[in-house]
C-alpha positions as CSV (number, residue, x, y, z in Angstrom):
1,X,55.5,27.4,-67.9
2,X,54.0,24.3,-67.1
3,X,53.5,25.1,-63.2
4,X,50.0,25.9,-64.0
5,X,46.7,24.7,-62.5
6,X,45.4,23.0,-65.0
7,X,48.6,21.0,-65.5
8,X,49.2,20.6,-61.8
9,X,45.9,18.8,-62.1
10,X,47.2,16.6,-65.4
11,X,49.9,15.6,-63.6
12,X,47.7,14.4,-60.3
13,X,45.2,12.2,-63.3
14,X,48.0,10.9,-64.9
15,X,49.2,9.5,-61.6
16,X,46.0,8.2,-60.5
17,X,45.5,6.7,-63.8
18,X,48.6,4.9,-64.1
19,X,47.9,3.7,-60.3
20,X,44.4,2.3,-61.2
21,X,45.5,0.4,-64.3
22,X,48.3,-1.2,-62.1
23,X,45.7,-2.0,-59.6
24,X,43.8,-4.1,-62.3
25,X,46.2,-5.1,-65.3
26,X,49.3,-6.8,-63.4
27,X,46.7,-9.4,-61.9
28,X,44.7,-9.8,-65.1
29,X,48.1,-10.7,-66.8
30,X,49.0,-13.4,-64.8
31,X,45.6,-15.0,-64.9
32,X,46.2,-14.9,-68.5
33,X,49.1,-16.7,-68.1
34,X,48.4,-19.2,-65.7
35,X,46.6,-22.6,-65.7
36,X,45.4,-21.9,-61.6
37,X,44.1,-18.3,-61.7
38,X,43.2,-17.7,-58.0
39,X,43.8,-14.7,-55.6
40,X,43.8,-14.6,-51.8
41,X,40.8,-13.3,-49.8
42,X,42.9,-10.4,-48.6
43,X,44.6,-9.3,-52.1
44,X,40.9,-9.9,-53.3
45,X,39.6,-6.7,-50.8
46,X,43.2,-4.5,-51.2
47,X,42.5,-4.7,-55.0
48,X,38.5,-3.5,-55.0
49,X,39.6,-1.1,-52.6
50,X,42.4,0.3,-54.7
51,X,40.4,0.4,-57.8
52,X,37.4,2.1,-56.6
53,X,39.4,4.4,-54.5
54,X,41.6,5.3,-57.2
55,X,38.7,5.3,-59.6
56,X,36.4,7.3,-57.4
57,X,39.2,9.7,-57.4
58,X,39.3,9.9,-60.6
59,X,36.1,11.0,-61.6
60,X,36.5,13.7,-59.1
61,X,39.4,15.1,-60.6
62,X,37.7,15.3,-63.9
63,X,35.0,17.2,-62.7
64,X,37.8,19.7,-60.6
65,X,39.4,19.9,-63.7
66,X,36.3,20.8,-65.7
67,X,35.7,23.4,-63.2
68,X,39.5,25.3,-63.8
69,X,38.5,25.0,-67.4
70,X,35.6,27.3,-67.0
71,X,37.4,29.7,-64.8
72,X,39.6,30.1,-67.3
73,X,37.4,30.5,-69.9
74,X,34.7,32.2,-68.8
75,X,37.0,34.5,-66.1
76,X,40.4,34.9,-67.6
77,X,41.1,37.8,-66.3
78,X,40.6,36.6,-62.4
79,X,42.0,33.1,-63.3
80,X,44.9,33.5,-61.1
81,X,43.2,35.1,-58.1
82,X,40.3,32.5,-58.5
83,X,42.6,29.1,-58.9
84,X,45.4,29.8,-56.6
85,X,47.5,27.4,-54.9
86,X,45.9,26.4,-52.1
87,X,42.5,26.1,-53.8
88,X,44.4,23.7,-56.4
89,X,45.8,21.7,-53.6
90,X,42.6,21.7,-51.5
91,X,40.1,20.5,-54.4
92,X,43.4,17.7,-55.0
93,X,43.2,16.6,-51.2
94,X,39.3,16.2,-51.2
95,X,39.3,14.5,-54.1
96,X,41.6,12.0,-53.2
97,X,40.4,11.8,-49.3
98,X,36.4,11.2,-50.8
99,X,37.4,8.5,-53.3
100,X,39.3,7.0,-50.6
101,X,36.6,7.1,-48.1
102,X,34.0,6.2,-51.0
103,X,36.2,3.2,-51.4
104,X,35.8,2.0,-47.9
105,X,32.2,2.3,-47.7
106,X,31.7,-0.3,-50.3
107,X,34.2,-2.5,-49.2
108,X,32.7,-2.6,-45.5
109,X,29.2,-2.9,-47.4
110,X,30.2,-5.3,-49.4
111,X,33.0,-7.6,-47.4
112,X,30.7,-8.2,-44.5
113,X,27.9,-10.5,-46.4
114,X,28.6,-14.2,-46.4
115,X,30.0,-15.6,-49.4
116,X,28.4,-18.8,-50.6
117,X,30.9,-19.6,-53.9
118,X,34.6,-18.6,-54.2
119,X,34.5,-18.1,-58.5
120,X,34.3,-14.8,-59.7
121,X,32.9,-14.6,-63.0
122,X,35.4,-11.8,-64.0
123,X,38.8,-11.3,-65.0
124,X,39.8,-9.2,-61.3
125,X,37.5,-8.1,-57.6
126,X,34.9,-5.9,-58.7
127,X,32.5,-5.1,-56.4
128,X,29.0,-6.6,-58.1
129,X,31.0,-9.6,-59.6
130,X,32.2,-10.2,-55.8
131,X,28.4,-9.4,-54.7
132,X,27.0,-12.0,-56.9
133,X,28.7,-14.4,-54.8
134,X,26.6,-14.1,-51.9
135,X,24.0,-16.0,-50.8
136,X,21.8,-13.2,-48.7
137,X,19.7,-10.5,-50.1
138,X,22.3,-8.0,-51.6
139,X,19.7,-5.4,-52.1
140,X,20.9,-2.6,-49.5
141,X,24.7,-3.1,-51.0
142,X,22.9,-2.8,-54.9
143,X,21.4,0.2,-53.2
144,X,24.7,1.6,-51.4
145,X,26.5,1.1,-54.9
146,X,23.7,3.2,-56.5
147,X,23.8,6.2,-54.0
148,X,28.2,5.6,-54.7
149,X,27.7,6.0,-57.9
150,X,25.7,9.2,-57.7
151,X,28.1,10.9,-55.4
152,X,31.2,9.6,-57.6
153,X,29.9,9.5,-60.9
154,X,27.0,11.8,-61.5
155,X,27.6,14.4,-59.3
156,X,31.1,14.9,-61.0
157,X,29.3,14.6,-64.6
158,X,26.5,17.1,-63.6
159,X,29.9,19.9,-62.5
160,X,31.0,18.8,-66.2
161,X,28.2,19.7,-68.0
162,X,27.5,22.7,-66.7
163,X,31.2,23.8,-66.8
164,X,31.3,22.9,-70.5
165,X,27.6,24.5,-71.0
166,X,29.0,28.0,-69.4
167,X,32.4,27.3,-71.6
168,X,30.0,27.1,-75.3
169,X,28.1,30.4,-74.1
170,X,31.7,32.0,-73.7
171,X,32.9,30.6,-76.4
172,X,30.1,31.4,-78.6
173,X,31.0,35.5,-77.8
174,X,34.4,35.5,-78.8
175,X,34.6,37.5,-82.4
176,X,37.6,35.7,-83.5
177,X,36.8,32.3,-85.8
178,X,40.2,31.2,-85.0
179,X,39.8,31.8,-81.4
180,X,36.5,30.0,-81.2
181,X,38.5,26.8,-83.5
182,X,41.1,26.5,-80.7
183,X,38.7,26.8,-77.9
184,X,36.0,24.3,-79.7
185,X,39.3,22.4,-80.5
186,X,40.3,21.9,-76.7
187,X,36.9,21.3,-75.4
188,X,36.2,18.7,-77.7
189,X,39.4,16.8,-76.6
190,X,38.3,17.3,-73.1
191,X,34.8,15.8,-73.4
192,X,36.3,13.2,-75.6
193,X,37.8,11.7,-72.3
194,X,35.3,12.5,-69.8
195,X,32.6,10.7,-72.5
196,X,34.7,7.6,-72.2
197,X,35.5,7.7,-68.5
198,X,31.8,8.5,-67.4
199,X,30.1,6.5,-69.8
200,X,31.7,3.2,-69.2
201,X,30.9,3.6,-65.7
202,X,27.5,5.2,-65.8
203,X,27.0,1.5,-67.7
204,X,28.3,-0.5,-65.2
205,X,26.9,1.2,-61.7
206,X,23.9,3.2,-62.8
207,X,22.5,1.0,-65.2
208,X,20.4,-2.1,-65.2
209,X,21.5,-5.0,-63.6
210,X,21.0,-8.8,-65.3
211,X,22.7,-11.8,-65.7
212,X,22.6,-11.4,-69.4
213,X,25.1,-8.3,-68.9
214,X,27.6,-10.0,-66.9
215,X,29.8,-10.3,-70.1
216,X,29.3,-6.9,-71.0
217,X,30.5,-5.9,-67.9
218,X,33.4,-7.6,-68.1
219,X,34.3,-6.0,-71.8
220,X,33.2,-2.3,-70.3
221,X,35.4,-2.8,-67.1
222,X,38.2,-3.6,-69.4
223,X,37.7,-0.9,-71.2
224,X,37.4,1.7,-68.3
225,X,40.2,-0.1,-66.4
226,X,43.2,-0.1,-69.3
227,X,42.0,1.7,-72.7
228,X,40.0,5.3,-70.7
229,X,43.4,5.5,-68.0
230,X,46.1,4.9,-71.1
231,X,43.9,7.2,-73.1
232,X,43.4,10.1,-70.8
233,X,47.4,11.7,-70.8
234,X,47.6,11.6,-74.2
235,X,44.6,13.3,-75.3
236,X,45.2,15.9,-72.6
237,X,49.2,16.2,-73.4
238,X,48.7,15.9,-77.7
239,X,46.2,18.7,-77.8
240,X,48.2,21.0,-75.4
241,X,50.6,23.6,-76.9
242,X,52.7,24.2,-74.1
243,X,53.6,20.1,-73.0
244,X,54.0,19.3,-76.5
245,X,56.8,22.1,-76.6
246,X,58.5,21.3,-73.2
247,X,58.5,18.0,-74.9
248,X,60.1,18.9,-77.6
249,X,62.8,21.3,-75.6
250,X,63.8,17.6,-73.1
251,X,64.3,15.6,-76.5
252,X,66.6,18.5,-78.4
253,X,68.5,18.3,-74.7
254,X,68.8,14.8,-75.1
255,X,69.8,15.0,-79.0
256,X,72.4,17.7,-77.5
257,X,74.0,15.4,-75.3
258,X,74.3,12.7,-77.4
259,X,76.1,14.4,-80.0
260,X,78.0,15.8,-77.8
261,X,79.3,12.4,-76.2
């Protein structure tokens, strides 16, 4: 009962989400740890390009997602001819082939200025600390990042609010108050991590850029790069009927077998 489309889609975030955090966290630990905190040049560019990669993904997933939510909402009845296999496993693909692509964009944008200091002021390689350490005019890569951002970030968000604007008109026509509390129930646990995901990031690409943030970034990136990723599964599996009880049916197995040795 799980080998739906939505959760076929879960399980795809929750991957990429545990991928980006260990693209960010394992390093950021040992820096913690260490008196010498220093990375090599070429672990430097695989991390960024990781991150935003799996990042980039991200986003798109969330806005693929949001779109399956409305089907199913708003077309129930063609839901399975509408999200079929292959569409699933299509939207997946070029999701994960644009973030990827997205990903080495930037890093080609970004790699090929001349670096004047070697200290990033942050706690891993993100692309504007690593930008800040050039000593050229960085406006075409602020402007790259920018135009990124929109294709990642926004255009993603934009699919979200619509989706979830069609999904309150539907819900809004359904007679039943306890059918409109379940609905209003899973949407809000839905925008609760989309909120978090876009907003940190909306922040920290789209908004404005100063030396005065650079500490704020550093908090927001922590917060999009371990608390939104650790987050995400559990709000999507706690508010869902069926993986709670498929949860429930693997631990009674468990409990079974243990009694029984």
């Amino acid at each position: 009962r799980l080998h739906t489309p939505m959760h076929f889609f879960l399980s795809v975030l929750c991957f990429v989400d545990l991928c980006y955090t260990n693209s960010f966290v394992p390093q950021m630990l040992a820096h913690l740890l260490s008196t010498h905190k220093s990375i090599p040049f070429h672990c430097c560019v695989l991390q960024l390009y990781s991150s935003l990669s799996l990042g980039g993904s991200e986003f798109l997933l969330l806005g693929a997602m949001a779109y399956d939510h409305y089907v199913a909402m708003c077309h129930p009845l063609h839901y399975v001819v509408i999200m079929h296999g292959r569409l699933c496993l299509g939207l997946t693909t070029t999701c994960l082939v644009a973030g990827c692509v997205n990903s080495l964009m930037e890093i080609i944008s970004t790699f090929r200025l001349p670096l004047c200091h070697n200290i990033i002021n942050h706690f891993a390689c993100e692309t504007l600390a690593v930008l800040r350490l050039s000593c050229v005019n960085i406006s075409f890569n602020k402007v790259m990042v920018a135009i990124s951002g929109f294709l990642v970030i926004m255009l993603p968000c934009f699919l979200v609010l619509f989706s979830y604007t069609r999904t309150v008109a539907a819900i809004l026509r359904i007679h039943s108050a306890q059918g409109q509390r379940k609905a209003f129930g899973t949407c809000t646990s839905h925008l609760t991590v989309i909120s978090t995901c876009f907003g940190a990031s909306v922040f920290t690409y789209l908004g404005p850029q100063s030396a005065s943030l650079v500490e704020e970034e550093k908090m927001v990136a922590l917060f999009y790069a371990v608390v939104a990723p650790m987050l995400n599964p559990l709000i999507y599996s706690l508010r869902n009927k069926e993986v709670m009880a498929a949860l429930r049916k693997v631990l009674e197995k468990l409990r079974d077998k243990a009694e029984t040795l």
